[in-house]
SESE-995556 format. One line per field, with one value per residue (C-alpha): x, y, z; residue in three letters. Coordinates in steps of 0.2 Angstrom, whole numbers, plus 5000, padded with zeros to 4 digits. Example, Ala and Ser with C-alpha at 12.3 -4.5 7.8 and 13.67 -1.06 7.14 Angstrom:
c1 <- 5062, 5068;
c2 <- 4978, 4995;
c3 <- 5039, 5036;
res <- ALA, SER;
***
This chain:
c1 <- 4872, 4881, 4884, 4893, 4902, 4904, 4920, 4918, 4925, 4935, 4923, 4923, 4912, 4919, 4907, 4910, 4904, 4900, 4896, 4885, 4893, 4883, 4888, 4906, 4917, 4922, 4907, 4914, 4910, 4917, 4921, 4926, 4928, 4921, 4928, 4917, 4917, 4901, 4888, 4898, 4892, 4893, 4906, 4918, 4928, 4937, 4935, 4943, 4937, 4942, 4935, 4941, 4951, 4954, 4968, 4962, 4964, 4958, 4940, 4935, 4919, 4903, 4914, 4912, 4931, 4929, 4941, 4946, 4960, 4966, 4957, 4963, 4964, 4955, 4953, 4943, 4951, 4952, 4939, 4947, 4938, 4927, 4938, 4929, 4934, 4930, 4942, 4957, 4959, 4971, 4987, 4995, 5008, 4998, 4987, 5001, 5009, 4995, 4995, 5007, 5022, 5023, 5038, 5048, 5054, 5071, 5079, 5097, 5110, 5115, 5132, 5132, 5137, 5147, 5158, 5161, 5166, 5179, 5185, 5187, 5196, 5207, 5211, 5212, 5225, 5234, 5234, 5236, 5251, 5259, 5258, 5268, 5281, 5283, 5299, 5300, 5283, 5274, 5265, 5259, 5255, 5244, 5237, 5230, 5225, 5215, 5208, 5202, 5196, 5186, 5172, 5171, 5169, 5158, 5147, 5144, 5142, 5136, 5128, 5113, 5096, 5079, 5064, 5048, 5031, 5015, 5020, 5036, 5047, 5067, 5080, 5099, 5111, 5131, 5131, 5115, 5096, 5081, 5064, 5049, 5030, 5019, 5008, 5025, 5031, 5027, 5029, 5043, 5055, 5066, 5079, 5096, 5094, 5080, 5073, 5060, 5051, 5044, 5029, 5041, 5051, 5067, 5075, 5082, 5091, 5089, 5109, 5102, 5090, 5102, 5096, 5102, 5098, 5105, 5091, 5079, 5084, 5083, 5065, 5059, 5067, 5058, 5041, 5043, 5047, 5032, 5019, 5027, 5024, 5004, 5013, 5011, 5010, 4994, 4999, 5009, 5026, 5039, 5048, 5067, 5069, 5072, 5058, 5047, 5053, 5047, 5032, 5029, 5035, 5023, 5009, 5012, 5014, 4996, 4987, 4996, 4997, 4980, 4982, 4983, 5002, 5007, 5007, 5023, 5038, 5053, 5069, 5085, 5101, 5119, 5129, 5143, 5150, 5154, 5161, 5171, 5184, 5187, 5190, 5201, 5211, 5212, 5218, 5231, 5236, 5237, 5250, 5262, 5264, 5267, 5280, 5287;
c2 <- 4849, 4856, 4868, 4887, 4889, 4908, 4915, 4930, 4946, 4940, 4944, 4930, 4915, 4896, 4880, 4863, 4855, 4835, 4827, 4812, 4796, 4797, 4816, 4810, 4803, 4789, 4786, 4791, 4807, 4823, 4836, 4855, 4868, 4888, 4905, 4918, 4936, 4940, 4953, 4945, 4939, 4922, 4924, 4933, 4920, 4905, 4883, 4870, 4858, 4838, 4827, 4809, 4801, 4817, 4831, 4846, 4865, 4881, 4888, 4904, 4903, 4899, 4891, 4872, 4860, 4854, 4838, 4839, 4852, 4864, 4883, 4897, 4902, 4922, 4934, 4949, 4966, 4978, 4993, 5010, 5022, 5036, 5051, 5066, 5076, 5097, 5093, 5085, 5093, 5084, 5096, 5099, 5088, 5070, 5076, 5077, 5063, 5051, 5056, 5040, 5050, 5046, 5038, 5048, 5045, 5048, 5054, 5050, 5050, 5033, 5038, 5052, 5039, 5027, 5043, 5050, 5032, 5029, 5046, 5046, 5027, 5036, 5053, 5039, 5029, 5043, 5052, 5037, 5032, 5050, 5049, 5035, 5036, 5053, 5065, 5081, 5091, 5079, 5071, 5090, 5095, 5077, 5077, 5096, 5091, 5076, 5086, 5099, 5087, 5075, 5085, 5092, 5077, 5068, 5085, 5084, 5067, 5055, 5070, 5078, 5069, 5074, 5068, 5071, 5063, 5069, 5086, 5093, 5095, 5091, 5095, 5093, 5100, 5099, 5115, 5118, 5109, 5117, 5112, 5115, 5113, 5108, 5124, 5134, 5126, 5136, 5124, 5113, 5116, 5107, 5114, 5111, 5109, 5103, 5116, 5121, 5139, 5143, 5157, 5170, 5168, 5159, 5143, 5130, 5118, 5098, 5093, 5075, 5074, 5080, 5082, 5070, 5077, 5061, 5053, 5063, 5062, 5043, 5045, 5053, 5041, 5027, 5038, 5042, 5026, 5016, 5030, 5023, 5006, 5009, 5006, 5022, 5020, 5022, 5030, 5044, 5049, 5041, 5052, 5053, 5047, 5063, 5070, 5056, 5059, 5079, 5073, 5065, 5076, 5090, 5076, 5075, 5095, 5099, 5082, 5090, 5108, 5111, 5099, 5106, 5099, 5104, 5122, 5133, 5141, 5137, 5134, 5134, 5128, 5128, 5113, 5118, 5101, 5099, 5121, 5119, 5106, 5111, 5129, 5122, 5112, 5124, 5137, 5124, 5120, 5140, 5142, 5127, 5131, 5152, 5144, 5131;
c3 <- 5141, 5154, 5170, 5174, 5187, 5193, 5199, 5211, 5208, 5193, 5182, 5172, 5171, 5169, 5164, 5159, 5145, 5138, 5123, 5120, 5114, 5099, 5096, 5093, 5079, 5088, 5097, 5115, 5127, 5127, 5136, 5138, 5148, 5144, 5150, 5145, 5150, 5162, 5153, 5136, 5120, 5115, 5105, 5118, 5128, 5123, 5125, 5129, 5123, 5122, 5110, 5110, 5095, 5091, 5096, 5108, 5110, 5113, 5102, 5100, 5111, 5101, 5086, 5081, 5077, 5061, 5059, 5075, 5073, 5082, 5082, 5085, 5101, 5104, 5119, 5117, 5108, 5124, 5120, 5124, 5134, 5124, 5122, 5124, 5109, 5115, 5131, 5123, 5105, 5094, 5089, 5072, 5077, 5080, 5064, 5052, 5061, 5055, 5038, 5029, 5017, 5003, 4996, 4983, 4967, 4963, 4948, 4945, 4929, 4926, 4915, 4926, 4942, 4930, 4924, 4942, 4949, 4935, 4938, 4957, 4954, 4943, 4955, 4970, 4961, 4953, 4970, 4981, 4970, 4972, 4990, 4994, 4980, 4980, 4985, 4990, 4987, 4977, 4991, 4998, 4979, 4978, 4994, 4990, 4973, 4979, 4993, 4980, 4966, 4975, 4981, 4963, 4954, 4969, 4965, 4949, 4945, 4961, 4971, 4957, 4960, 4961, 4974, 4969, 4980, 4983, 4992, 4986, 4972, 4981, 4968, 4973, 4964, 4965, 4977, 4982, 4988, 4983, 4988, 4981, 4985, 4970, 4973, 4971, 4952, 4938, 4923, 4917, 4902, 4891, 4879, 4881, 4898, 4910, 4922, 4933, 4936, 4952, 4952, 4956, 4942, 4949, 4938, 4945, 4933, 4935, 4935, 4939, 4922, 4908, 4891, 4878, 4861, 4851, 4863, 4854, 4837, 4839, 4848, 4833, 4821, 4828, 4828, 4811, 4808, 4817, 4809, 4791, 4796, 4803, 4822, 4831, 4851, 4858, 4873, 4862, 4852, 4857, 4868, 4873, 4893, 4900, 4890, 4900, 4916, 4912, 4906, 4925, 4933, 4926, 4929, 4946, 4948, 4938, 4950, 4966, 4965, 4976, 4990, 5006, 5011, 4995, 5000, 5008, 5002, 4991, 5001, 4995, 5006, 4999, 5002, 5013, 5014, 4997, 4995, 5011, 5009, 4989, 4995, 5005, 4993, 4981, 4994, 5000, 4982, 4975, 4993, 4986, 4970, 4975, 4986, 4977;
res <- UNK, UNK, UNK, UNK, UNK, UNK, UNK, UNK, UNK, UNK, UNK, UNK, UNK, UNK, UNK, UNK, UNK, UNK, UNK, UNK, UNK, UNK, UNK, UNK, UNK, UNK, UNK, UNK, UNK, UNK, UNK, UNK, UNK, UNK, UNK, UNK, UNK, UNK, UNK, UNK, UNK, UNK, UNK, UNK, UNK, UNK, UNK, UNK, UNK, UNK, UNK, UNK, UNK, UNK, UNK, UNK, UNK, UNK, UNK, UNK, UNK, UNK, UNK, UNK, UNK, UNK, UNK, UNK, UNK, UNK, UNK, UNK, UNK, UNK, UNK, UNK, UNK, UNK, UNK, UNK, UNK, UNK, UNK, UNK, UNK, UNK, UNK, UNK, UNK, UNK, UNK, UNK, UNK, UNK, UNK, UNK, UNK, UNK, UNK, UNK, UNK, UNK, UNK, UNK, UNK, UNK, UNK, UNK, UNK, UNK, UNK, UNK, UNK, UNK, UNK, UNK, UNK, UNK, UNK, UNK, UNK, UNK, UNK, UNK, UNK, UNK, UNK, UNK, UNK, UNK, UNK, UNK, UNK, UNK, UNK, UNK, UNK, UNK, UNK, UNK, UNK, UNK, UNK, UNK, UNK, UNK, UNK, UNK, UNK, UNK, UNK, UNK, UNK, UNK, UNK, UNK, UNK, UNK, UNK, UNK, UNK, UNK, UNK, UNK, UNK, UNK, UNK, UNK, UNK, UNK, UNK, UNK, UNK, UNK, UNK, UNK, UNK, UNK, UNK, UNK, UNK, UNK, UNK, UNK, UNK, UNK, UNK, UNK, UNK, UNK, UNK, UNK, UNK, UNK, UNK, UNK, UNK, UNK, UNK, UNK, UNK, UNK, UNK, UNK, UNK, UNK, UNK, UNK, UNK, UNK, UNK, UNK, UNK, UNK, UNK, UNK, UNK, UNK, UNK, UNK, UNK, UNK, UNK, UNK, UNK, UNK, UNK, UNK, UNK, UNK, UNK, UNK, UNK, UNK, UNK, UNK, UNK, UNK, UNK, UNK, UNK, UNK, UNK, UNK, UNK, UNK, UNK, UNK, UNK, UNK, UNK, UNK, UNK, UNK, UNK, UNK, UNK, UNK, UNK, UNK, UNK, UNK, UNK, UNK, UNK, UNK, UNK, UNK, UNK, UNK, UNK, UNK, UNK, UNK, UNK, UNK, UNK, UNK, UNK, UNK, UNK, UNK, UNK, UNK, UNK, UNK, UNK, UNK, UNK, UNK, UNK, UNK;
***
């Protein structure tokens, strides 16, 4: 049993509760204290509620302690006004911004990066060592070669990589970026080299997914080899890496080609970080040795 007690112009109600002896545990009254929301249902508010032998804390209103633990305390989710949706139209901006990206997958040479940073250990030591030990011109002719074979070796080996999600094709190559959308890729193809037509005929080679053809030679020994034995994969042949990554990547062109952010223009945008400071090593390095 109990009572409510109104607060005015609060908008809230407050009552106090009891408990029998016989209704507790330990055979002595309770009590507790309810805030409910006026107009509410049972189940919007909160208790305090104090049940002896046992430890106290705030119920979601309407909710029963079992063991006499603590509950977790709730208040109700604020409701936001109806939006009335002819007078405030929602712009391209908010609609795209709602939409999750999706992560891309990246495609990078792994002996590519482990050859690029031996060599650029090796220029720095060579170039580093020429630079405090050198006499005369040495230190000009090192500090020009370093500033023109840097960039280069950084471009070929570390730079190359390929993004692909669920829109757009991104390849970067030592001195350019090219971006695709799906509805734009023509097809894939694999030879000596991995590349990419776009439906107007333009190809774009893939620096970062180089073609390894002892790969495939081994690839086709160990499918000849497990069709001998009664063992073939029953997912398919055996395929080189590079060969699998093609594979997905023309999976993900043919499932995305039609979807509606998947459409737009190829871009292409030259790498003028990478072109500017090897022009200028080369330029300062052709200028010493005319002069020397």
């Amino acid at each position: 049993m109990g009572r409510r007690l109104p607060v005015e112009g609060a908008g809230w109600g407050v009552g106090f509760r009891w408990t029998r002896p016989e209704a507790t545990a330990s055979g002595g009254r309770g009590w507790g204290v309810d805030f409910r929301r006026k107009g509410a249902g049972p189940g919007d508010g909160f208790r305090w509620q104090r049940v002896p032998g046992r430890v106290r804390g705030m119920l979601p209103q309407g909710a029963v302690p079992a063991s006499g633990r603590i509950g977790v305390m709730t208040t109700p989710d604020p409701q936001p006004p109806p939006s009335d949706s002819s007078s405030s139209p929602s712009s391209p901006a908010s609609s795209s911004s709602s939409q999750t990206a999706s992560r891309d997958r990246i495609y990078r040479s792994p002996a590519g990066i482990a050859g690029g940073v031996l060599l650029l250990g090796l220029v720095g030591w060579l170039g580093i060592d020429a630079l405090v030990a050198g006499d005369g011109r040495v230190p000009w002719l090192a500090l020009a070669a370093m500033l023109l074979m840097v960039p280069l070796i950084t471009a070929f080996t570390l730079r190359p990589a390929v993004f692909a999600n669920e829109d757009r094709l991104r390849i970067r190559n030592p001195f350019r970026v090219v971006e695709l959308p799906w509805a734009t890729v023509e097809s894939f193809r694999s030879g000596y080299s991995n590349e990419v037509l776009d439906t107007a005929g333009a190809k774009y080679q893939l620096w970062a997914i180089p073609v390894s053809l002892r790969a495939r030679k081994k690839a086709t020994r160990r499918q000849n080899r497990a069709e001998a034995d009664g063992m073939a994969p029953a997912d398919g042949p055996i395929r080189a890496q590079a060969d699998q990554i093609m594979d997905e990547l023309g999976e993900l062109k043919e499932s995305r080609a039609a979807a509606p952010t998947s459409q737009g223009e190829p871009t292409v945008r030259w790498a003028y970080e990478v072109a500017a400071p090897a022009v200028a090593g080369a330029v300062l390095l052709v200028i010493l040795i005319a002069t020397g």
